[in-house]
C-alpha positions in Angstrom: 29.8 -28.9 -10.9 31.9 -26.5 -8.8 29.4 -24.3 -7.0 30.1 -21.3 -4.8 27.7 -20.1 -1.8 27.6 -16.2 -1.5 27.7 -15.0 1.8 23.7 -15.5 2.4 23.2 -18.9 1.1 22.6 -21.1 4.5 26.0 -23.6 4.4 23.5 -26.7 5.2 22.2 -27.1 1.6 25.7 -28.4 0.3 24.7 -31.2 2.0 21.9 -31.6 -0.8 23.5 -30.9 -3.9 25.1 -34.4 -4.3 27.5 -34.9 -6.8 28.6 -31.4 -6.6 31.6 -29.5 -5.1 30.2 -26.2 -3.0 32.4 -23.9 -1.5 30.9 -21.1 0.6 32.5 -17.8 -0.3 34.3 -16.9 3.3 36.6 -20.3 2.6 38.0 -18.8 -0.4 38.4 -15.5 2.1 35.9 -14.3 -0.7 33.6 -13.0 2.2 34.3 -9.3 2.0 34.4 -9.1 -2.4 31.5 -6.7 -3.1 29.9 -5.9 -6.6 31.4 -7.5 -9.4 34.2 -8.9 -7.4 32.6 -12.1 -6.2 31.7 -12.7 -9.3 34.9 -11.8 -11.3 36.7 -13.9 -8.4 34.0 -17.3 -8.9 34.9 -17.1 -12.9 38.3 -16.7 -12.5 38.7 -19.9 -10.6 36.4 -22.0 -12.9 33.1 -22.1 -11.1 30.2 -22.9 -12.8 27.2 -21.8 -10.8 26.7 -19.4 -8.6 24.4 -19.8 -5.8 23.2 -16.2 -4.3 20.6 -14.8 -2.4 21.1 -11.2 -4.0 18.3 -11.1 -5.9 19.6 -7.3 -7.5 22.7 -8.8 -8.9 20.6 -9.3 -12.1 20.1 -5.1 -12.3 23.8 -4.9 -10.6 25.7 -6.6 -13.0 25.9 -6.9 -16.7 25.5 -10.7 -16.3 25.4 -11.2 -20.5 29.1 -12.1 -20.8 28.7 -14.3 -17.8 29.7 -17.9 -18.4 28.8 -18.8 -14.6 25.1 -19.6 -14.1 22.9 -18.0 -11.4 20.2 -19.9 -9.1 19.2 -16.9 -6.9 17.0 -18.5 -4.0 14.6 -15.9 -3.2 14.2 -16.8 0.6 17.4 -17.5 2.4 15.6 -18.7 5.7 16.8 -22.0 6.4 14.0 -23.4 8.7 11.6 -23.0 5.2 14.2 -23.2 2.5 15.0 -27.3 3.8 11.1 -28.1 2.4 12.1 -26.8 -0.5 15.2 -28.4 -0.8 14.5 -29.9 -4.0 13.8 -27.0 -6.2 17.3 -25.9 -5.7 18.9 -28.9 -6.4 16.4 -28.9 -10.2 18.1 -25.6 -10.7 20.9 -26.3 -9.8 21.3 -29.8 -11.7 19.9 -27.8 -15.0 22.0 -25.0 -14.7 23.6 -24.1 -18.3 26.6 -21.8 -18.4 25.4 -18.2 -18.4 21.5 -19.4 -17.2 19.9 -17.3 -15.1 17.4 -19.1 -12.6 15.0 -17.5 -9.5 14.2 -20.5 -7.2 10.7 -19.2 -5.6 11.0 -20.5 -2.2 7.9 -18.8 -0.1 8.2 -17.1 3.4 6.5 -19.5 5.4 
């Protein structure tokens, strides 16, 4: 799947998500979209999911015409999101276009 990183998602989990092409929004110069415009932008260009760490964009955004799924991680913290590697890459691997999927990952 083609997978775009918002501007929170730590870069080093690409590395996990074998088999799948991630490119982190500021190498699209994507870095400065806000709103609707990341998104609009990710759709536009054929992504498929959506990896975030805004964890509003479901209130934001009418996400129900959305074919790009969502994995929102809900700690961004790299030093404890790498144990948890492995729920990400089950969302991510069953994401369905238009899915909607909160990754709990805790805070310590």
């Amino acid at each position: 799947m083609l997978i775009p990183f918002d501007n929170g998602t730590p870069a080093p989990l690409r590395h996990a998500l074998i088999g799948h092409t991630v490119v982190e929004a500021i190498e699209r110069g994507w870095d400065r979209l806000v709103n609707g415009e990341l998104l609009a932008a990710a759709e536009a260009a054929g992504f498929e999911v959506l990896v975030t760490t805004d964890k509003n964009m479901r209130y934001q955004q009418d996400l129900t015409a959305c074919k790009i799924a969502f994995v929102v991680l809900s700690n961004s913290q790299w030093p404890v999101l790498r144990r948890y590697i492995d729920r990400v890459v089950v969302a991510v691997d069953a994401a369905t276009p238009g899915s909607y999927t909160e990754v709990n990952i805790p805070f310590r």
